[in-house]
N, C-alpha and C positions, 0 to 999 in steps of 0.2 A: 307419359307413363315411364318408370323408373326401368334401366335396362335390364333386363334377368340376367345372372351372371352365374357359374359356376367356377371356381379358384380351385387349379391343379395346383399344388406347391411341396417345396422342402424346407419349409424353413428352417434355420437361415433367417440373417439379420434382415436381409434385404425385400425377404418372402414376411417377414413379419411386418415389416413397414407396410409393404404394399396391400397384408390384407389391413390394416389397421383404415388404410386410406379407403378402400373400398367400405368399408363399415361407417366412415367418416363421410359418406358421398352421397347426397339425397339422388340423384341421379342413379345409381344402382342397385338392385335387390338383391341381397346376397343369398341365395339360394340352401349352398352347400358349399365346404372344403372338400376337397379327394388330395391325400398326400400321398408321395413319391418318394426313394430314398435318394439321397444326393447330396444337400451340403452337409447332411449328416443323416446318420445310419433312420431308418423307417422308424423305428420305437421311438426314437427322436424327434424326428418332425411331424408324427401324431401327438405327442404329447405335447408338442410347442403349440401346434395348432390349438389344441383345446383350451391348454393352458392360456393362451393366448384370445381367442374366443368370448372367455370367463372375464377375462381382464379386459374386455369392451364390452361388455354386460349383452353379450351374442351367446348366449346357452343354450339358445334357439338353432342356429343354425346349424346341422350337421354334418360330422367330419367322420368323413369314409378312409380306410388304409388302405394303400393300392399297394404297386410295387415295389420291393426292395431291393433289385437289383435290373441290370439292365435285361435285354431279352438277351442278347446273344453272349456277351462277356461279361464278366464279373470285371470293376472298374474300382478303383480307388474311390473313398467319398473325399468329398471337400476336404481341404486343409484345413484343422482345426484351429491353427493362428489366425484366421479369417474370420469365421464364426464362431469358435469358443468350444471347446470340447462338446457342448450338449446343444448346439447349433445359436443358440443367443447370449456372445457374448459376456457369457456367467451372469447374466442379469437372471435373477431368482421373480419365478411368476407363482402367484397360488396355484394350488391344487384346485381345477375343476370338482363338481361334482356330480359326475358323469363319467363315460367312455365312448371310444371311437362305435360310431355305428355297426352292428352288426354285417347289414349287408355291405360291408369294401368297398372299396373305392366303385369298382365297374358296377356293382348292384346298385349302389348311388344314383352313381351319373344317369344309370339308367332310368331308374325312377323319376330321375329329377326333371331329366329331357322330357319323357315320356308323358308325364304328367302335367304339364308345363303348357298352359294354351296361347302363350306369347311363347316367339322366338327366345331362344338362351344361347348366349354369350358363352363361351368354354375361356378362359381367361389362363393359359399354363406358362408358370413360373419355374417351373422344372424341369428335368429332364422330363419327354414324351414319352415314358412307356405307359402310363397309365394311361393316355389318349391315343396310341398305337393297337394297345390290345381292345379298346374300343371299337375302333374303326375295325379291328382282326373279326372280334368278335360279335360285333352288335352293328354291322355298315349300316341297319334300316335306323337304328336309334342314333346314328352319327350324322347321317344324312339330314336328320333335322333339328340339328345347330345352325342355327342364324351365321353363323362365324365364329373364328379361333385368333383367339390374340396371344399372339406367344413372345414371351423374350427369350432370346435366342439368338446364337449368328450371327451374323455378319457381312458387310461387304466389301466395305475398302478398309475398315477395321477387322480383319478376323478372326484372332483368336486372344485369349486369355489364359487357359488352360496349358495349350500349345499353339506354337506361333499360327494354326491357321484352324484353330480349335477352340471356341469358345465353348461355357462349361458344360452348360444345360445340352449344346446339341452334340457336343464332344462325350460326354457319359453314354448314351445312349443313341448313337448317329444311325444303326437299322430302324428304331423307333420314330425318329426323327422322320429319314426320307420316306415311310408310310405315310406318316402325316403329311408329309407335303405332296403326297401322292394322290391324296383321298378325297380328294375334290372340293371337301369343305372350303368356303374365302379363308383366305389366311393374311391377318395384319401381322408380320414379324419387327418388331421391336429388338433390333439388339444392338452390337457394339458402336456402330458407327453415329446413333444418337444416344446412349446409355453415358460413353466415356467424355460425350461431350456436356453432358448437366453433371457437372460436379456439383458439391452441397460445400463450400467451408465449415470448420468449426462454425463459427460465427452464423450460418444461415440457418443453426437451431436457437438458435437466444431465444427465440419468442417460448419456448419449450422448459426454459429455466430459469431460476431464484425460487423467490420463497413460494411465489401461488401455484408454483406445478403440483399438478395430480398425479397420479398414480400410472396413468399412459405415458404424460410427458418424462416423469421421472424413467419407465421403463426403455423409452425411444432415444432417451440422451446416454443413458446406458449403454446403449447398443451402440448407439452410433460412433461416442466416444472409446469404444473399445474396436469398432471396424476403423475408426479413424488413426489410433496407434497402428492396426495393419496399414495402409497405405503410405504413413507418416516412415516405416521401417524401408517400407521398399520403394516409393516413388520420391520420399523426402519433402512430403505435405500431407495433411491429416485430412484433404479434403477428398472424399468418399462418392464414390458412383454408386446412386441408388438404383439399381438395372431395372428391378420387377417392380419397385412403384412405378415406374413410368409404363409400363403397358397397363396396366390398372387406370392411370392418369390418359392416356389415351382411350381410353372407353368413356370415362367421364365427361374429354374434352377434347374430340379427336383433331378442333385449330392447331393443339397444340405440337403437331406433330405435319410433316410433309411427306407423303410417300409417292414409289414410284411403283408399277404394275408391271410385274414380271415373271418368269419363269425360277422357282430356283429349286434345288435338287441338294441334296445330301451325299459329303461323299462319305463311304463307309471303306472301301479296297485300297486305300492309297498309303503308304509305307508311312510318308511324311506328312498327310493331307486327312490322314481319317476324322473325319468328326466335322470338315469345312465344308460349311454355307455357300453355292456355287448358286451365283444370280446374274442371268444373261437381261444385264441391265439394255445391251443394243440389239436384243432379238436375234440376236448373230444364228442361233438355232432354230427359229421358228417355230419353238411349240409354243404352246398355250399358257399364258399370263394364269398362274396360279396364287400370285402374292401379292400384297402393296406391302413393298420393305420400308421402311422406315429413313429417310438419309435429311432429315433436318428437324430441330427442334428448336422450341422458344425454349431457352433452359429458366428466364426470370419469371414467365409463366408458369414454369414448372414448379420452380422452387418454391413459389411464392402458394400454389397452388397446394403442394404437399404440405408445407412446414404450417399455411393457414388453417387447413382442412383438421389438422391433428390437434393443432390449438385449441381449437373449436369445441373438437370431441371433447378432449380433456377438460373444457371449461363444465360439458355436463354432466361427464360419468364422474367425476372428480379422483 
């Protein structure tokens, strides 16, 4: 059976890919979106969602609005040279016909859990305040999540944001160490396999000339405009897809090697707020809370994402 999934997200170039893959994924049931604010303001990454949704013929699946700011500090959103003033690099999506669910993000999630006679996946592509004030407020409906797959973090790569601060767990780092407090299994996907599958220009071709559709034309868009950011500051236009790959590890979790450990959130530290601390040698002795993420097949990956969208596109046109 198909895994039940729930997607926390901001999208974001990179949050749009990744649900575009999970829509692409016979292996997953897409339940519901809950968005978050982050690489761009909440009005933002609800409308991308739906918009976005529409434009994978998912009108069915419901998008709840959760949080627009963090719980404890108000934080800067993403760099708009990144993702684009309106979070997907100026790529123009139609207008849905529809609006964000009613019940928000937490009334969602809960229903969704709730309701749900298979285990569900929580899939969070965002900062964690939406899945924080969960656990705050609803622990009996949190408790039964199958597991949380999050990109996020870091461990010998740690930050993005700031040097030891990657972005998702750096906006919101109290929200963060709840979550990794909260007992649920936690698969963490972040810097240290994310910066190693790079995508080249070149690893979308199967996406472009004359027989793209309407997804392909929208995903080369993106990518070609997150690929001018990289191209300005790393001096290559080849692009880290972060949050498709926790998506791609639910689908395929070969693709990915983890290690089972303890890790905590620092939030108090001058230079350090926002970093992923994962006592990879037990040096602490508490209790294995996470399998981190520290190896990937990146041609599986690649091959995986950029097929998968292909695919879609061949049928929604």
């Amino acid at each position: 059976m198909p895994t039940r999934v729930i997607i926390d997200t901001d999208p974001g170039i990179d949050d749009a890919i990744a649900i575009a893959l999970a829509v692409a994924s016979p292996e997953l049931d897409l339940l519901g979106v809950t968005t978050v604010g982050g690489n761009t303001g909440l009005e933002n990454t609800t409308a991308n969602a739906l918009r976005l949704l529409h434009l994978l013929r998912r009108d069915d699946v419901p998008v709840g609005a959760g949080a627009a700011r963090a719980i404890a500090f108000e934080q800067e959103l993403g760099d708009p040279s990144i993702h684009g003033r309106h979070g997907l690099g100026g790529v123009a999506l139609a207008e849905p016909p529809r609006e964000a669910d009613p019940r928000g993000a937490l009334g969602l999630l809960t229903d969704l859990i709730e309701g749900s006679d298979e285990p569900v996946t929580l899939i969070a592509i965002g900062p964690l305040t939406n899945v924080a004030l969960l656990a705050a407020t609803r622990p009996d409906v949190y408790a039964r999540l199958d597991r949380l797959v999050i990109m996020g973090g870091g461990v010998h790569i740690t930050g993005n944001q700031t040097p030891t601060g990657e972005f998702n767990i750096w906006f919101d780092p109290e929200a963060a160490a709840r979550v990794f407090a909260a007992g649920v299994p936690i698969t963490m996907v972040g810097l240290d396999v994310t910066h190693r599958a790079m995508f080249a220009g070149s690893d979308w071709d199967r996406l472009r000339g004359s027989g793209a559709g309407s997804l392909a034309r929208a995903v080369t868009g993106m990518v070609d405009f997150y690929g001018s950011y990289y191209l300005s500051v790393n001096g290559d236009d080849a692009t880290a897809q972060h949050d498709a790959l926790a998506v791609a590890a639910v689908v395929r979790p070969d693709l990915i090697g983890t290690h089972h450990c303890w890790v905590g959130v620092e939030c108090a530290g001058t230079l350090t707020r926002g970093m992923t601390v994962a006592d990879l040698k037990h040096v602490w002795g508490r209790e294995p809370n996470t399998d981190v993420a520290l190896d990937v097949n990146v041609a599986g990956y690649i091959d995986l994402l950029v097929g998968r969208l292909a695919d879609l596109d061949g049928r929604i046109g």
